[in-house]
C-alpha positions as CSV (number, residue, x, y, z in Angstrom):
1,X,141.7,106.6,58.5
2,X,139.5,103.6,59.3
3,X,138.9,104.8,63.0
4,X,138.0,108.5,61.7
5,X,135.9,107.2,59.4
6,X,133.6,106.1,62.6
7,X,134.0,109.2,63.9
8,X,136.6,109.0,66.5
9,X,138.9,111.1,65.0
10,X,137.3,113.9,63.4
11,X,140.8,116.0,62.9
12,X,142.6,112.9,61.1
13,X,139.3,113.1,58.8
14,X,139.5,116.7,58.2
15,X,143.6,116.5,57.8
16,X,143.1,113.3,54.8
17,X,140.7,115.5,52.6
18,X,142.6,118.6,53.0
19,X,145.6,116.6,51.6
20,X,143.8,115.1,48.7
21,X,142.7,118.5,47.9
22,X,146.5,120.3,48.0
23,X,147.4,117.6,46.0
24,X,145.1,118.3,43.2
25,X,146.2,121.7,42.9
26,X,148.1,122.9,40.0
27,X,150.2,125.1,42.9
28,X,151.2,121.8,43.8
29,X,151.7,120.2,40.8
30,X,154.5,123.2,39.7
31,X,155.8,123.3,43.1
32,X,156.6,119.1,42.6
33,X,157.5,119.9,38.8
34,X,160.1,122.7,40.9
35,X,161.6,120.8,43.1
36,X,162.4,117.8,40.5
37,X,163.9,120.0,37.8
38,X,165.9,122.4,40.9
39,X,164.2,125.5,39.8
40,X,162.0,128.3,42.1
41,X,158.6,127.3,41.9
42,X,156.2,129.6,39.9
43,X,152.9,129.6,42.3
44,X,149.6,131.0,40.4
45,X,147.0,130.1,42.8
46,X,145.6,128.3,40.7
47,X,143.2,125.2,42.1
């Protein structure tokens, strides 16, 4: 993340933020909250 950060690696850059913004999601929240009680997920869309 370091080296991307300088701009060598633009795609690792553009890969990190799209994580932290799945991971904010309340999508993904319910798909975690899913998996951990072993039920089908109930996706919204929601952000």
């Amino acid at each position: 993340m370091i080296a991307s950060a300088n701009g060598e690696d633009n795609g690792t850059a553009v890969e990190a933020l799209g994580s932290i913004l799945a991971a904010k999601t309340g999508d993904m929240k319910e798909g975690v909250a899913a998996f951990a009680g072993k039920r089908p997920a109930e996706f919204k869309g929601e952000w």
